[in-house]
N, C-alpha and C positions, 0 to 999 in steps of 0.2 A: 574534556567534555564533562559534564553535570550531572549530575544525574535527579530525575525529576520525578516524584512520586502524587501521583493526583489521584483522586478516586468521583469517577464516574459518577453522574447525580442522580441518572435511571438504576443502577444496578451495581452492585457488589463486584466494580471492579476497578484494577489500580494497573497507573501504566509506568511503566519501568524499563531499562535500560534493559536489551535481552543478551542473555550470554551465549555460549557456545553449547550450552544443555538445553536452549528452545530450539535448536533446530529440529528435532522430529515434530512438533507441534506448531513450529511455523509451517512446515511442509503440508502436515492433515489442513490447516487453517488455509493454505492456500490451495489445495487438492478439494477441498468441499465444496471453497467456494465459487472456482470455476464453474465445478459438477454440477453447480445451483442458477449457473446465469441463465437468465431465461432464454430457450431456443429462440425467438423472435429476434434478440443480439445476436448470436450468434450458434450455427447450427452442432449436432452433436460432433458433426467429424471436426469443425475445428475445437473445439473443445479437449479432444480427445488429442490433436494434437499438441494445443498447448498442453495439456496435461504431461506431454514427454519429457516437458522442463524440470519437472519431478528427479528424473531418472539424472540429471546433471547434478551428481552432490559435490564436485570439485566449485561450479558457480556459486552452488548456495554456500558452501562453508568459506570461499572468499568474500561473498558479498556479506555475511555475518561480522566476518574480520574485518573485513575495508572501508565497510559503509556505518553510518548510525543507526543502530535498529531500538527502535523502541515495542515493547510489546501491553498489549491489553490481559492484563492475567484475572481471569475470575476464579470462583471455588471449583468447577469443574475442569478448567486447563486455560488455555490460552482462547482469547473472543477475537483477538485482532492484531495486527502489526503495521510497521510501516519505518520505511527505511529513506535515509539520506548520504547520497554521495555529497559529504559540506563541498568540495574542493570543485563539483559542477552546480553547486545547488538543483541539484537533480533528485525529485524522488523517486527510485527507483521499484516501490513495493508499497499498496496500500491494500492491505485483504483484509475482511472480516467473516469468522465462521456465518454461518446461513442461520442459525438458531440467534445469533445476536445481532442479525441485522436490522435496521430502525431503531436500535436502543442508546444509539449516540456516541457508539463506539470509535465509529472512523472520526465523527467529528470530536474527539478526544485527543484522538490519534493526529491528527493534521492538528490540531489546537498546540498540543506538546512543540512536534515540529519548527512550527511557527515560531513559539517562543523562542527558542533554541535558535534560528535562523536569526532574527529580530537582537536577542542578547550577543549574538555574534558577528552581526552588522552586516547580514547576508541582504543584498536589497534585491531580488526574485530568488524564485523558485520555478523547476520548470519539471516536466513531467509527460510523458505519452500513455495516455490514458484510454482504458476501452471503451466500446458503447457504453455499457452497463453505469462506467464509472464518469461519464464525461456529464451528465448534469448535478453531479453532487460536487465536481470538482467548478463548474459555474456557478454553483451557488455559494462557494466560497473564494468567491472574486477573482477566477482563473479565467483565461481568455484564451481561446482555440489559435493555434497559428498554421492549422490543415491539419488535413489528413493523412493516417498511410497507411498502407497497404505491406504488410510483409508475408512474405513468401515461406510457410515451413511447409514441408513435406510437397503434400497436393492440395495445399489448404492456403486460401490470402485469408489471416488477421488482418483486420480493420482496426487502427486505434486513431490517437488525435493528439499530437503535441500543444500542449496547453502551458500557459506562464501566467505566474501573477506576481507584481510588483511590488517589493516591500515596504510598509511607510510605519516610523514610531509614532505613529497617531493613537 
């Protein structure tokens, strides 16, 4: 794998290959930004459930090791991340803390990606994405293929399997 250093055009930050020392600040980055979807997506109890995925640190320290994670580092800590299973072209993780959202973070983060997919002759990428996240994943030319509904505790998560095609155009 490459390793890819770019820096952000809104803000003082640079995205880079994360090791096994970001994982407490991949956890807050995605503990925030749940905490922050707006109730209208989704209400606080399911929130609170997804939030229990926290409490699984054997998942997160495989998914570190197994997957490609790339992270958004600014001078205050970590703005964002975003992981690839290469072997399903699957993104499995794309969060950005709530103080850096709008600032072009994710789209930074999916940009890296992409490249990385594209140099490596990935032709899709696929992904089950939330409310929250399902119009910003269409407006970088991802296409819903339904709905789902999963079952934690007493709570159905709503997300949306989406794919978008690769072309060296």
């Amino acid at each position: 794998y490459f390793r890819l250093l770019l820096n952000c055009h809104r803000m003082k930050t640079q995205i880079r290959q994360a090791t096994k020392d970001d994982l407490p600040e991949i956890l807050r980055v995605f503990g925030s930004s749940i905490q922050a979807i707006p109730n209208a997506h989704y209400t606080q109890a399911q929130k609170l459930e997804w939030l229990k995925s926290l409490e699984n640190k054997k998942r997160w320290t495989q998914a570190l090791t197994k997957q490609l994670f790339w992270v958004a580092e600014a001078d205050d800590g970590l703005a964002g991340f975003i992981s690839l299973q290469v072997e399903k072209t699957y993104i499995d993780f794309l969060y950005v803390a709530p103080n850096f959202w709008g600032q072009g973070v994710a789209n930074e983060l999916l940009q890296t990606l992409q490249d990385f997919a594209l140099l490596n002759k990935l032709s899709r990428l696929r992904s089950d994405v939330s409310i929250t996240a399902r119009p910003f994943f269409e407006h970088h030319g991802f296409r819903s293929n339904g709905r789902n509904e999963h079952f934690r505790g007493n709570q159905v998560l709503v997300n949306f399997s989406m794919t978008k095609v690769l072309t060296n155009t």
